[in-house]
C-alpha positions in Angstrom: 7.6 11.5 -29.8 10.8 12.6 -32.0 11.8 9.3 -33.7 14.9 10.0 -33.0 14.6 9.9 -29.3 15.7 7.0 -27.5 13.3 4.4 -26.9 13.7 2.7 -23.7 11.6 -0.3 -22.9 10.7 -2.2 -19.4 9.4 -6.0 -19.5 9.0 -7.7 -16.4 9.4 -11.5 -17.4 12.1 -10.7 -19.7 14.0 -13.8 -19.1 11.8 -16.8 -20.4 8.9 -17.3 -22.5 6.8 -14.5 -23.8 9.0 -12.0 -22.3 12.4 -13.1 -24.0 10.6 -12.5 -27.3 9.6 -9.3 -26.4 12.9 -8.5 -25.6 14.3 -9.8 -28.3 11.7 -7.8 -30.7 12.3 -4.5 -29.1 16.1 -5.0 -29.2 15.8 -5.9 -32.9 13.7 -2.4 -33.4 16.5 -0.3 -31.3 15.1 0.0 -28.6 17.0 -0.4 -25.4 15.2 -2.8 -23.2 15.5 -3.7 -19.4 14.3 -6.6 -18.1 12.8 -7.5 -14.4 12.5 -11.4 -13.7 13.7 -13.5 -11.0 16.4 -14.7 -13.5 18.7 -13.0 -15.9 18.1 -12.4 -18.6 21.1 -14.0 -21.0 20.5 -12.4 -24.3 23.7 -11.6 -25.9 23.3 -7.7 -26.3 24.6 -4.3 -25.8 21.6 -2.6 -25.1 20.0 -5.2 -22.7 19.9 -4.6 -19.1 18.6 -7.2 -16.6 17.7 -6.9 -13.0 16.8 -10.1 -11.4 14.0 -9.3 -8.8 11.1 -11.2 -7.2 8.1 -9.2 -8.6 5.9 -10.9 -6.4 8.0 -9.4 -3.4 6.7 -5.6 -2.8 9.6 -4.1 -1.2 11.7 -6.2 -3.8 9.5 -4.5 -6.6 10.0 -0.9 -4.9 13.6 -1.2 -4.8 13.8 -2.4 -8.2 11.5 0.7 -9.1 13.7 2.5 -7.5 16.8 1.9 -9.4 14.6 2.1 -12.6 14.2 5.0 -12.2 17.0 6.4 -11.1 19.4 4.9 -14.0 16.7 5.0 -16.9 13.7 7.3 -18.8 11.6 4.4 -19.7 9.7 5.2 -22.4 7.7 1.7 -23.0 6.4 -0.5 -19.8 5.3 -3.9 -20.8 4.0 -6.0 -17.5 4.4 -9.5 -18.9 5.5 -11.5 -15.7 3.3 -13.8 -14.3 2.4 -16.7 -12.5 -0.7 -19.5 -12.8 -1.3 -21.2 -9.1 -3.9 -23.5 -11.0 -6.2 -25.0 -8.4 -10.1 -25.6 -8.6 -12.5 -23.9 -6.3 -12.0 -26.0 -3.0 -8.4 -26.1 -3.1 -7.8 -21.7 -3.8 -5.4 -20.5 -1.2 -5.5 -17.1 -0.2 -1.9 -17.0 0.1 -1.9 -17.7 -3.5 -4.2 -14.9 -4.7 -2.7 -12.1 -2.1 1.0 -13.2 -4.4 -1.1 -12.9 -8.2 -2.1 -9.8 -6.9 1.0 -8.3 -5.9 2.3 -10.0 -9.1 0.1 -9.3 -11.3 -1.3 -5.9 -10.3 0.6 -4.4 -7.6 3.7 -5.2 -9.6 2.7 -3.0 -12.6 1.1 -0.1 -10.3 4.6 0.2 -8.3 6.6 0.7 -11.8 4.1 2.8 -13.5 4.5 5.0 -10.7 8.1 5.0 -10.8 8.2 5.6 -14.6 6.0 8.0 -15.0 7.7 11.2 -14.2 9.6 10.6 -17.1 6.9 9.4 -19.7 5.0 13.3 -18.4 8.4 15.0 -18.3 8.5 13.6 -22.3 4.8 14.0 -23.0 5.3 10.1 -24.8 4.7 6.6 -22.6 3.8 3.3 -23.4 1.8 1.1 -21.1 1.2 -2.3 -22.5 -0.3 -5.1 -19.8 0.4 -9.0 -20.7 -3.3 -10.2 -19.6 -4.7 -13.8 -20.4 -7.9 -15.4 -22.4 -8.2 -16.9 -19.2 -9.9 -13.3 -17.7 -13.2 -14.3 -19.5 -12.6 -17.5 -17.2 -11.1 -21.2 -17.1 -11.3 -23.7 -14.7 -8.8 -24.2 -12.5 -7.8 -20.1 -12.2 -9.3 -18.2 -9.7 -6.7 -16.4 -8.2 -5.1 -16.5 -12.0 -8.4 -15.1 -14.0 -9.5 -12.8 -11.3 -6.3 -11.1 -11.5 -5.7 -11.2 -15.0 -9.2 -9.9 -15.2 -8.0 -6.4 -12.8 -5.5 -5.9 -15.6 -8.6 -4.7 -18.0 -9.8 -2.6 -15.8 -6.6 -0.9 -14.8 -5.9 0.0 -17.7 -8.8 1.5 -19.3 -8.8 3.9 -16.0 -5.1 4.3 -16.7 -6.1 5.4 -20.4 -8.3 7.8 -19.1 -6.0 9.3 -16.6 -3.2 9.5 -18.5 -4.6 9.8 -22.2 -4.0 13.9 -21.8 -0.3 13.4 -21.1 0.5 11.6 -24.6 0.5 8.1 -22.7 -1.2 5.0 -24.2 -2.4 2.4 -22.2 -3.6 -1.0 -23.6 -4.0 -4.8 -23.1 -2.8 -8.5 -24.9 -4.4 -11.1 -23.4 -2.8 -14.1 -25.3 -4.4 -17.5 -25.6 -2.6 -20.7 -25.1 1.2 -20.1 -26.1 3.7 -22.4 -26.4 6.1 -21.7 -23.4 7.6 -23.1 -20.7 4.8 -21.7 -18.5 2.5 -23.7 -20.8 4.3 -27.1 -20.4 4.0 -26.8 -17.0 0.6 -27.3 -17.5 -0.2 -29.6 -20.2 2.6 -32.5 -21.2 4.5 -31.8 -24.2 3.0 -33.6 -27.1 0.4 -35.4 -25.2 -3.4 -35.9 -26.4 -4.6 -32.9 -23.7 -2.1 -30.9 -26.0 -3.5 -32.0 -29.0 -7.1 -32.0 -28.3 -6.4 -28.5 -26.7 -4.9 -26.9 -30.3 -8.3 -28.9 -32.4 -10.5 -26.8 -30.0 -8.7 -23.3 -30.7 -10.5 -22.2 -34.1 -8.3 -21.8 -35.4 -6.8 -24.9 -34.9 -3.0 -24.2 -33.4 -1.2 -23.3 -30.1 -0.2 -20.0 -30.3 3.8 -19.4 -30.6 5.4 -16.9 -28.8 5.9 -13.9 -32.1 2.1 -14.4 -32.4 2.1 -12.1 -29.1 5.3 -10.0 -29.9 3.7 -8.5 -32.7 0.4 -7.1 -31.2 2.9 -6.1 -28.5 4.6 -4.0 -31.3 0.9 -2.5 -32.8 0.8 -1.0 -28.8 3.9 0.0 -28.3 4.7 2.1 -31.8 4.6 5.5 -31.5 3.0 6.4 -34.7 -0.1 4.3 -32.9 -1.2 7.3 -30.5 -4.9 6.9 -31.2 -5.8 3.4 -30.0 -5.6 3.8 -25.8 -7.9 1.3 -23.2 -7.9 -1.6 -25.3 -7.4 -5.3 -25.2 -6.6 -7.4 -28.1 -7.2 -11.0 -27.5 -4.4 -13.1 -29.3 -6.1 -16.7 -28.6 -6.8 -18.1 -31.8 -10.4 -16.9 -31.8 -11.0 -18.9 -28.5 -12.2 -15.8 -26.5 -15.7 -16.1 -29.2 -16.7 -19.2 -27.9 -17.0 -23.1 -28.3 -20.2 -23.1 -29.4 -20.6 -26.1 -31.8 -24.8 -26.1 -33.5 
């Protein structure tokens, strides 16, 4: 791709979290960015678009597609929304996982599709999935690790598909990040929090530019020889707990 070719980037989530840093990064590089979330996204910008959508809603997501397409040439699609449903084994509900799924993996199927005429048409596309350390599993997240999980196979049969037309497809699965997603989880400052951060290896919570930056690794151009990966940003708590 011409570096002087406009650079248009997708995040789903772009309103909160995870996905507001990404936005923010990508804005910061010159890239204009649209985001998809169920709220706007309020950064302060003149190349930010938002589109408020329910991802978990598929006609929802096919309209929004739809409009994607129609008023942009995305060059960069980074799936990042999601959604935990937490519950252990004898309390899953079904409803639950059919809504991670559309979420999670429908979602990104419906606007790959939709962007991809113009990735082809340009010969240049970046796919980058927002997975979780919580694919290798975690209790609590059936519906959330089973799904996260699809995302690595997606997209190393994306990469293959797609590798001939110049288009990159590749995973972060982040580790615990401090967000708004993860306070809804563990209390702000409690002892689960702190006992949680002595157990990463490295001995922190991840913070929210930790993902951002192996976001960027994916998603430069110059990086068209790395395709069906995932890189685990966790702290080093995808090797194990193992203590001898």
């Amino acid at each position: 791709m011409n570096s002087c070719a406009p650079k248009v980037a997708c995040v789903t989530g772009g309103s909160a979290g995870i996905g507001r840093a990404i936005c923010e990064d990508l804005l910061a590089q010159g890239y204009e960015v649209v985001s998809l979330a169920r709220r706007h996204c309020d950064i302060d910008h003149a190349k930010l678009h938002s589109i408020e959508v329910d991802l978990s809603d598929r006609q929802a997501t096919a309209d929004a597609a739809r409009e994607l397409a129609q008023r942009f040439e995305i060059t960069t699609l980074i799936h990042n929304a999601g959604v935990i449903r937490p519950a252990l084994l004898a309390d899953v509900k079904l409803d639950d996982l059919d809504a991670l799924v559309e979420l999670h993996l429908g979602c990104a199927i419906q606007l790959l599709q939709a962007a991809l005429p113009a990735m082809r048409a340009r010969r240049f596309g970046r796919v980058i999935l927002l997975s979780s350390r919580a694919a290798l599993g975690a209790a609590t997240r059936t519906s959330y690790s089973a799904t996260k999980a699809g995302m690595l196979g997606m997209a190393r049969t994306w990469a293959l598909e797609l590798a001939a037309d110049g288009i990159t497809v590749n995973v972060v699965a982040p580790g615990p990040i401090h967000t708004d997603m993860f306070y809804d989880v563990i209390p702000a400052g409690s002892e689960r929090e702190r006992a949680l951060a002595a157990s990463i290896p490295v001995q922190r919570i991840g913070e929210p530019g930790d993902v951002t930056r192996a976001v960027a690794f994916f998603a430069d151009s110059a990086n068209s020889f790395v395709t069906g990966q995932v890189l685990y940003v966790c702290g080093g708590s995808s090797v194990g707990g193992l203590t001898l």
